[in-house]
N, C-alpha and C positions, 0 to 999 in steps of 0.2 A: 529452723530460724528461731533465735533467740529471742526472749521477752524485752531484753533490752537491746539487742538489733530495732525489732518492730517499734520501739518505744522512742528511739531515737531517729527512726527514718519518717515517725508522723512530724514529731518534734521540727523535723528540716522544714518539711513541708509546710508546718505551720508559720516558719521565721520564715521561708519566702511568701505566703501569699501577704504577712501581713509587711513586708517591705513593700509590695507590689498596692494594696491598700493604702497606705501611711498618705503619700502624696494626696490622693485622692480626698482623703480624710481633712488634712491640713487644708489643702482648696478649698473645701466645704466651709469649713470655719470660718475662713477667712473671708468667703463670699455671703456669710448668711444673712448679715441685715440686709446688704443689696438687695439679696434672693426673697426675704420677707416684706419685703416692704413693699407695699400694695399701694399704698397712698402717701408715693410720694409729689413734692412739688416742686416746681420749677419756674422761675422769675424769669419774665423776657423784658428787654429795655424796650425792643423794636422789632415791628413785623420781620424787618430783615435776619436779625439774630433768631428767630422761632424760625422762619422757612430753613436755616442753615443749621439749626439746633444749637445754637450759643446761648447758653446758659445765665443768666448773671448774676443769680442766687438759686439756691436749694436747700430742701429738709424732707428728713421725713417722718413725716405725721403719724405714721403706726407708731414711734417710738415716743415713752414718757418725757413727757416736759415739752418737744416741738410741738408747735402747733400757727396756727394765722389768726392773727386778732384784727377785725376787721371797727373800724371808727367810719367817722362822716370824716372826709379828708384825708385818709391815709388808711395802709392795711401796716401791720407789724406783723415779723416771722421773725418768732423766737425759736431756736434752737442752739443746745450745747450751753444754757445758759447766758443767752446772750441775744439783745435783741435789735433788730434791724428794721428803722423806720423808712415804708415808703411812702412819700407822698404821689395823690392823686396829680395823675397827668405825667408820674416819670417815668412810669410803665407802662409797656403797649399790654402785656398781660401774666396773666398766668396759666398755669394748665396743673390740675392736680389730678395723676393717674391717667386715664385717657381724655378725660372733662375738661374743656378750654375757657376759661373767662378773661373776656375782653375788656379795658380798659374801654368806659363810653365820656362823654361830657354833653346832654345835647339842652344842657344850659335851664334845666329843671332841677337843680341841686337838691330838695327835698321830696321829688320822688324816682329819685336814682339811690339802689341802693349799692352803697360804698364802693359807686361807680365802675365795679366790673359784673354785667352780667353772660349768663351763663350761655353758652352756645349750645341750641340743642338740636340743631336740624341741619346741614348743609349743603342736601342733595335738589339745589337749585338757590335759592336766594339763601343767606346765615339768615337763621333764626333764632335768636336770642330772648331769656326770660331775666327780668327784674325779678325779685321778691319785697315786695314795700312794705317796713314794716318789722322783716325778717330777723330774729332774735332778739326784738324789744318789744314792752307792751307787755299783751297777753297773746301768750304762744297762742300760734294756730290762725291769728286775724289778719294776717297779713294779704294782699294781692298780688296779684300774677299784671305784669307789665309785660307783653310783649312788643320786640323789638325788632328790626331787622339792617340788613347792608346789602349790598352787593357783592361785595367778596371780602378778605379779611383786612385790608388795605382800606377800604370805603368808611366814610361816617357811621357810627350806627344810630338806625333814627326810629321813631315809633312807628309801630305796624300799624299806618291809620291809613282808609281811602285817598285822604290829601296827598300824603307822602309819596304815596306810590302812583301816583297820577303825573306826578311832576316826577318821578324818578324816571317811568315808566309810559312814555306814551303809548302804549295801546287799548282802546276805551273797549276790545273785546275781551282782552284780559283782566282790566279791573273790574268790569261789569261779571265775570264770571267769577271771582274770588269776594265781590262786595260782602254775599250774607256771610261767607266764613269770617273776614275780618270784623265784621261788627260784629258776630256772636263770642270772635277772642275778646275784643274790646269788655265785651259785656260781663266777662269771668272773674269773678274776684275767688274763688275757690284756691283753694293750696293745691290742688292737683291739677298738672298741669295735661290741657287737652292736644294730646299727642296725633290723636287722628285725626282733629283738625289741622295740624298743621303738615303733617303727611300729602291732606286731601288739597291745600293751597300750593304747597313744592309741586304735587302731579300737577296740577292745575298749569303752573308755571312753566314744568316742564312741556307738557302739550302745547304750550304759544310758542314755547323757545329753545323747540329742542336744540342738543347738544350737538355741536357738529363733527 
């Protein structure tokens, strides 16, 4: 076997695996900001369009220059050079990455902050955080509002004994969640206390379980 037999049969070899390659390749490329982007986000007009996944704006925030500018009255999402004002109350929310924020209004306009807060609990009542404060001022002094609803459809209203008394008649279930809600009440801290509100959804859950 000759040096240019053997020279010419890797040579095949090598023009097929990289035709077999190529496709694959070009997919790649053409999929990677998708594949990259970690933190994207997505506008919902309405509950209904989020349960169905309709869309009505998107960006994504890993990439230079998109980003969400958040005011009193309105969020803005720039991207591509171009920016897109929503006003408060034309969105039911947003969701960036798997994190949901809810469009609220519950008529306390200076301490809502830019009137979407954050969903961070849903195995039993949404439990939602405010940040008051949040990237104005001096970093760091901001407080924790906690909020809640009934399902994603519901008002969201503040996590206070009242609330939940008239949402909620059962005076063994409020009476057993009473200290944890006055101790959230009490939190002005930027971290938010996760195991209490863990220990309020079990609570919830043991009056009402799931059928």
């Amino acid at each position: 076997m000759t040096y240019a037999f053997v020279n010419k049969y890797f040579m095949s070899l090598l023009f097929r695996f990289l035709l077999v390659l190529s496709p694959a390749f070009i997919f790649a490329q053409g999929h990677e900001k998708e594949i990259d982007c970690v933190n994207n986000i997505k506008l919902y007009k309405s509950y209904e369009d989020y349960s169905k996944g309709k869309v009505l704006d998107s960006a994504c925030l890993s990439k230079q220059g998109n980003e969400l500018e958040k005011y009193w009255g309105r969020i803005v999402l720039k991207k591509e050079k171009e920016k897109k004002k929503y006003n408060h109350g034309s969105l039911w929310g947003y969701q960036i990455g798997e994190t949901l924020y809810r469009y609220s209004d519950d008529g306390k306009t200076f301490k809502i902050v830019y009137g979407y807060p954050e969903l961070v609990d849903s195995d039993g009542l949404f439990i939602y955080i405010f940040r008051e404060g949040y990237n104005y001022g001096i970093r760091g002094t901001y407080k924790i509002h906690y909020q809640y609803s009934k399902d994603l459809e519901s008002p969201i209203k503040e996590l206070t004994i009242s609330n939940l008394a008239k949402d909620i008649q059962n005076a063994d279930f409020i009476a057993d969640v009473k200290a944890i809600v006055e101790d959230l009440s009490k939190n002005k801290s930027s971290t938010i206390k996760q195991n209490a509100i863990t220990e309020f959804n079990t609570k919830y859950r043991t009056h009402f379980p799931k059928k």
